[in-house]
N, C-alpha and C positions, 0 to 999 in steps of 0.2 A: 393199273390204277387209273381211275377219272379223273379226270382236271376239270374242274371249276372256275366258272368266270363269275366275276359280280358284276353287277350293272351299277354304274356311278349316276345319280341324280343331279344337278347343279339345284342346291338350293334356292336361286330365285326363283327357278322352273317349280319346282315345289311351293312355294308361296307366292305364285303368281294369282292363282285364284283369289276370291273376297278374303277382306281381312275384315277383324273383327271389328266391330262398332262399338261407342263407347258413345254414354254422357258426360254432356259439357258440364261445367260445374253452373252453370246458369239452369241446363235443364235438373242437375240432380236436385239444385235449389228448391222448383218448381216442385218437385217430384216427393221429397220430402216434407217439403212444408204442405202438402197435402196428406202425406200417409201420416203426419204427426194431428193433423186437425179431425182424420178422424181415426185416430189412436184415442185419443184427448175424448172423443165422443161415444168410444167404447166400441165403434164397428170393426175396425183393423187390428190386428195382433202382432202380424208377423210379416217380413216382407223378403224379396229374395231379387241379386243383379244376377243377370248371366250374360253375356257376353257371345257370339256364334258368329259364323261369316256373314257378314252384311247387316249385321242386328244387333242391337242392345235393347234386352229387355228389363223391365221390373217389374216384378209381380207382386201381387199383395192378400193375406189370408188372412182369412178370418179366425181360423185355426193352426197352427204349428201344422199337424198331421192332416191334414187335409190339402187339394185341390188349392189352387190359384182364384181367388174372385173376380182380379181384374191383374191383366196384364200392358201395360203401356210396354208397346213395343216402337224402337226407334230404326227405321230401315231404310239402308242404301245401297243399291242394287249394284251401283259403281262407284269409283272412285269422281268421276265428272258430272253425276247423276245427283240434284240437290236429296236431300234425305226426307223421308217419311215419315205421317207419327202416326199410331195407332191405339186404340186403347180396347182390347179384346175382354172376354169374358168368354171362357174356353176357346173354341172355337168362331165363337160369335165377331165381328167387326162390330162394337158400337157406337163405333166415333173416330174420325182419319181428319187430319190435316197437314196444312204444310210446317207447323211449327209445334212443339208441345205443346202452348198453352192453346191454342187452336183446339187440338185431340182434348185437351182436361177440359172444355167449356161443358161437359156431359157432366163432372161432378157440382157444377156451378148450383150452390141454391138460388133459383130465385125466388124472388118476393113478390107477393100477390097480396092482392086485397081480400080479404077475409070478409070481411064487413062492414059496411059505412052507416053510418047516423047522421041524424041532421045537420047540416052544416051551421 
C-alpha cells in the first residue's frame, strides 16, 4: 500500500499576496452620484463592482448584455504604496490620477461660450 503525505499551507502564507481593494464610501459617493446623473440622462443603464488583488473596480453599460463603457478602476500595488485612479474604456487609459475625483474630471461638462452679442 502507498502512504500519502499532504502538504500543510499556513494560511497567512496563502494570503500574503495583494488583497483586494475596495471603495471608500466617500469615493462610492463620487461614483454614484455620477452613474445616477447620467442614468437620469439616459446614457448609463447598468453598472457593475468587482473587487480583485490590488483593485476595485466599477464599471458602467450602456447595455445590461453588453461590454463595459467605462471602467473607473481604483489600484494599489501595496499595502505602503498610496492608491491609483483610473478611468478605462476597454483597454484604453483615459484619464489617471491621484484621487477619484482627479480620474472623473474626463466626465466633467464644461461650459463654453457659444455665442456673444453686443454687449
Amino acid at each position: 500500500m502507498k502512504s500519502t503525505s499532504a502538504t500543510v499551507f499556513p494560511l497567512r502564507d496563502y494570503r500574503a499576496g495583494r488583497r483586494p481593494q475596495f471603495f471608500t464610501r466617500l469615493e462610492m459617493n463620487q461614483l454614484l452620484g455620477l452613474y445616477s446623473r447620467n442614468v437620469s440622462r439616459g446614457v448609463w443603464r447598468d453598472y457593475a463592482i468587482d473587487h480583485r488583488d490590488g483593485r476595485a473596480l466599477f464599471s458602467v453599460f450602456r447595455h445590461t448584455h453588453e461590454s463595459a463603457i467605462y471602467t473607473m478602476v481604483k489600484f494599489k500595488p501595496s499595502p505602503a504604496a498610496p492608491a491609483e485612479f483610473f478611468v478605462m474604456s476597454g483597454r484604453q487609459r483615459l484619464s489617471a490620477g491621484a484621487t477619484l475625483a482627479e480620474a472623473l474630471e474626463i466626465f466633467r461638462n464644461k461650459l463654453s461660450l457659444v455665442a456673444s452679442g453686443p454687449a
